[in-house]
C-alpha positions in Angstrom: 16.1 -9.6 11.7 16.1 -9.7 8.0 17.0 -12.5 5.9 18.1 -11.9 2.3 17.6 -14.6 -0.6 21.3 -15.0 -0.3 20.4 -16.3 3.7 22.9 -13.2 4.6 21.3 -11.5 8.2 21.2 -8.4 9.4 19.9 -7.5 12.6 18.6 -4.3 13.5 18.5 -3.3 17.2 17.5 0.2 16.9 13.4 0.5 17.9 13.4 4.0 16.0 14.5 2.5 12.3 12.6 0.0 12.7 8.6 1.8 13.7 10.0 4.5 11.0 10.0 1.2 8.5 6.5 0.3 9.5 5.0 4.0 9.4 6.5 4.5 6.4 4.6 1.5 4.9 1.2 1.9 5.7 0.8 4.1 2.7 1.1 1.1 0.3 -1.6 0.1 -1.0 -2.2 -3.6 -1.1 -4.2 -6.1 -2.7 -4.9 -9.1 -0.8 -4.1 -12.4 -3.1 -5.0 -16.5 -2.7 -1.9 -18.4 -1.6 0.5 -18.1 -4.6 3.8 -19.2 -5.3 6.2 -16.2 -5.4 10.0 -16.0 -5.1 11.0 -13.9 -1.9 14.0 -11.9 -1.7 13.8 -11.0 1.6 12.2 -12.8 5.1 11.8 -10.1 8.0 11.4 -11.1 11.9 10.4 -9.1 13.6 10.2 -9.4 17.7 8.5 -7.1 19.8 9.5 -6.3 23.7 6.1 -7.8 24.2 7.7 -11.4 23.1 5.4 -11.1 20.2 6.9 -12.5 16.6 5.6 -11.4 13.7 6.7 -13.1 10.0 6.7 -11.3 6.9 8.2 -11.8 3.4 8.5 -9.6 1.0 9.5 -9.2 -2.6 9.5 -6.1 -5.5 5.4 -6.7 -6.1 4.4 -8.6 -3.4 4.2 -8.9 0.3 3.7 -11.9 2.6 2.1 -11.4 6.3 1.5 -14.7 8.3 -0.1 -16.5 5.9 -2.1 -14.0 3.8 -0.1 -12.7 0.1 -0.8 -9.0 -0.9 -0.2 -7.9 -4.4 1.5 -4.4 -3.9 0.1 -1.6 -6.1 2.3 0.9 -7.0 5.5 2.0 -5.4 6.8 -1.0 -3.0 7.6 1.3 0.2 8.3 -1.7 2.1 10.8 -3.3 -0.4 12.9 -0.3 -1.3 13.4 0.4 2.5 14.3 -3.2 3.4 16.7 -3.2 0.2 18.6 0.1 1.6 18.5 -0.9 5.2 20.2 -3.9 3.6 23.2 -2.6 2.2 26.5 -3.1 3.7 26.9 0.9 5.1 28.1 2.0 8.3 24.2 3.6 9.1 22.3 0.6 9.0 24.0 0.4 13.2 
């Protein structure tokens, strides 16, 4: 489930969009942070078929897993997916 900063929810069923999502992300490059105060745009759920819940927020420059903050360097993969997986079109379903 995502969560904009406008508290509008989507929920995405489909297993393939959302592992693309995550593979596509794991050539970010991050910068672990101290706890900081940052203004999220959007707060992702994400529930696995093991019944395992993982929280992360996420915002143009910086990403929030659990509780550890990451300072994104460079292009925010993460982000600009979430932002078009977010957009009211018929292939989000």
């Amino acid at each position: 489930m995502i969560a904009d900063d406008k508290n509008e929810i989507i929920e995405i069923m489909n297993s393939k969009l959302v592992n693309d999502l995550m593979k596509n992300s794991t050539h970010m490059v991050l910068k672990q942070v101290e706890d900081m105060s940052i203004e999220l745009l959007y707060n992702i759920t994400l529930y696995t078929e093991e019944y395992n819940i993982y929280a992360l927020q996420v915002n143009e420059t910086t990403v929030r897993i659990g509780r550890d903050f990451y300072v994104v360097r460079g292009n925010n993969i993460f982000f600009e997916s979430i932002k078009q997986l977010t957009r009211k079109e018929p292939a989000i379903e």
